[in-house]
Each structure stands twice: as C-alpha cells, then as structure tokens.
C-alpha positions in Angstrom: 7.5 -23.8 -21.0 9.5 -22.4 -18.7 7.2 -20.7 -15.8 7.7 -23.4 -13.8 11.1 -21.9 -13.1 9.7 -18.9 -10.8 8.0 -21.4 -8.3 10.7 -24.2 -8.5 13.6 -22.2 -7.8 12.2 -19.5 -5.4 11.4 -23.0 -3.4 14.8 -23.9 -3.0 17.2 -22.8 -0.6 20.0 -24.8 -2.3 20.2 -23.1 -5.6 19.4 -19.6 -4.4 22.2 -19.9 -2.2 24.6 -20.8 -5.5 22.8 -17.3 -7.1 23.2 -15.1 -4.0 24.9 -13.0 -5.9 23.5 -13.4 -9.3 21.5 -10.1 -10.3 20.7 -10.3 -13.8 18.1 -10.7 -16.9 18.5 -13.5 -19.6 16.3 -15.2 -22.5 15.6 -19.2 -22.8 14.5 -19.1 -27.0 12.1 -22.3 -28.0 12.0 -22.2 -32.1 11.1 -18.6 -32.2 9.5 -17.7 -28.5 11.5 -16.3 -26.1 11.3 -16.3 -22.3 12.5 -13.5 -20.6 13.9 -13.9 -16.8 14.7 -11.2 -14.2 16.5 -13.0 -11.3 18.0 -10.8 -8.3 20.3 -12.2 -5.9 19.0 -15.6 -6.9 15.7 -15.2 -6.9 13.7 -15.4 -10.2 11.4 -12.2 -10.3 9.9 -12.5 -13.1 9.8 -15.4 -15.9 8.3 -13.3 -19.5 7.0 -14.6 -22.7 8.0 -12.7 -25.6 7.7 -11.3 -28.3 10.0 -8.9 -27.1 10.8 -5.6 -28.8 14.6 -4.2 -28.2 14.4 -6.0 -24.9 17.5 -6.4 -23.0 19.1 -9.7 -21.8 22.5 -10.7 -21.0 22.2 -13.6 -22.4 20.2 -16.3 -25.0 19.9 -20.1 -24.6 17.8 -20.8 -27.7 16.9 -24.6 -28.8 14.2 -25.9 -30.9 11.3 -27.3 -28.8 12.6 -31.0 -29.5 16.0 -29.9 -28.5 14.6 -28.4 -24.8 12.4 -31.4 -24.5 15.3 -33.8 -24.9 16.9 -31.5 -22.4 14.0 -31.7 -19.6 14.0 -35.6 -20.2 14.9 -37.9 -16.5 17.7 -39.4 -18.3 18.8 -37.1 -21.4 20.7 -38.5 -24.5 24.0 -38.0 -24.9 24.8 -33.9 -26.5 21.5 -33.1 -24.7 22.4 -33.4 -21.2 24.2 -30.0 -20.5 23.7 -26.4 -22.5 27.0 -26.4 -23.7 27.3 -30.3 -24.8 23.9 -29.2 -26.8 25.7 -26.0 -28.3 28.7 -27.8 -29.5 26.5 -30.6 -31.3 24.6 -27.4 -32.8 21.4 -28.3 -31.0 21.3 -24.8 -29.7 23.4 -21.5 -29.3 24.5 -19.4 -26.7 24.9 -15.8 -27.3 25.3 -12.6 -25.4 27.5 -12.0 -22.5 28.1 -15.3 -21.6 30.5 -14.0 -19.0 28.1 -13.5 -16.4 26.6 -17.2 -17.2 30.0 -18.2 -16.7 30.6 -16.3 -13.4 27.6 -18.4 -12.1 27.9 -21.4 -14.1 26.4 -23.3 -11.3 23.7 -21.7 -10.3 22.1 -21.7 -14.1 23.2 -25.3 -14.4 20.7 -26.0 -11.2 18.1 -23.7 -12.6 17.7 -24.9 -16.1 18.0 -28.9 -13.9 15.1 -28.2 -12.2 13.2 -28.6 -15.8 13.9 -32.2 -15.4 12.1 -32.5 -12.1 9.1 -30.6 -13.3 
C-alpha cells in the first residue's frame, strides 16, 4: 500500500528539500500490517512490510484500510483529510515520539499527500 512512497518522493525535489534534515524510521499500520520506512535526509531508503519483531520506529500512524483509503481519496471527507483530524475523530492513532513528526510536520504531511496522487 504504501511502496509507492519510495519512488514518489525520491522523485521530488520539493518535498525532499522540506526533509533535508529529517533522518529517521517510522511505521504506517493498515488493520494489522505494518509498513516500516527508513528515510535519511529526506530521502525514503527503504519502505518494509511487516510483520515486524521488536522493530524499532519513532513513530506509528495506524488506520484501518477504509480509514487510509478515505485518506488517499482526490477530495477526502471531512476527519479524513489530515492524520491528526483522522486521530481526533478516532479513525486512527498516533503513537511514539511524535516529536520528531512534529519537528517535520511538513515534510510528512507532503509524503503521506503524495498517496493521493498515486
């Protein structure tokens, strides 16, 4: 589900630039999958399907599969449009160290956008 995001983001300039200095790992969770991605100074490395065993990530996104779909829609409905407008209408949670998502709020607002233009 969420491969695409190695190709799409690597491909543009715009959004690496916004993660220049993003070095990190975090999960995407679909029902009970996870998706593991490596990015280093805004450039996705590596984009895993779990299961994962004691694997480290600074942070989870996790939605059910109608949730993310909503999400990746053109036009989403309103409580599905943004991660945290899904998260506060309990459509999905956001744990971890959601400091560093935070720090470069932007740059994973572009990256998980990009969905909608796959």
């Amino acid at each position: 589900m969420f491969e695409s995001l190695l190709i799409t983001v690597n491909d543009d300039a715009y959004i690496q630039s916004l993660g220049r200095n993003c070095t990190t790992e975090f999960a995407l969770g679909v029902d009970d999958a996870r998706y593991h991605i490596k990015v280093e100074n805004g450039r996705i490395i590596s984009v895993e399907q779990g299961p994962f065993q004691m694997r480290a990530a600074s942070f989870l996104i996790s939605a059910t599969k109608d949730t993310w779909a909503e999400f990746m829609t053109s036009t989403p409905r309103p409580g599905f449009h943004d991660i945290f407008a899904m998260s506060a209408m309990g459509n999905a949670r956001i744990e971890g160290d959601i400091k560093i998502l935070l720090e470069h709020l932007p740059y994973f607002k572009a990256v998980l956008g990009l969905l909608r233009k796959v």
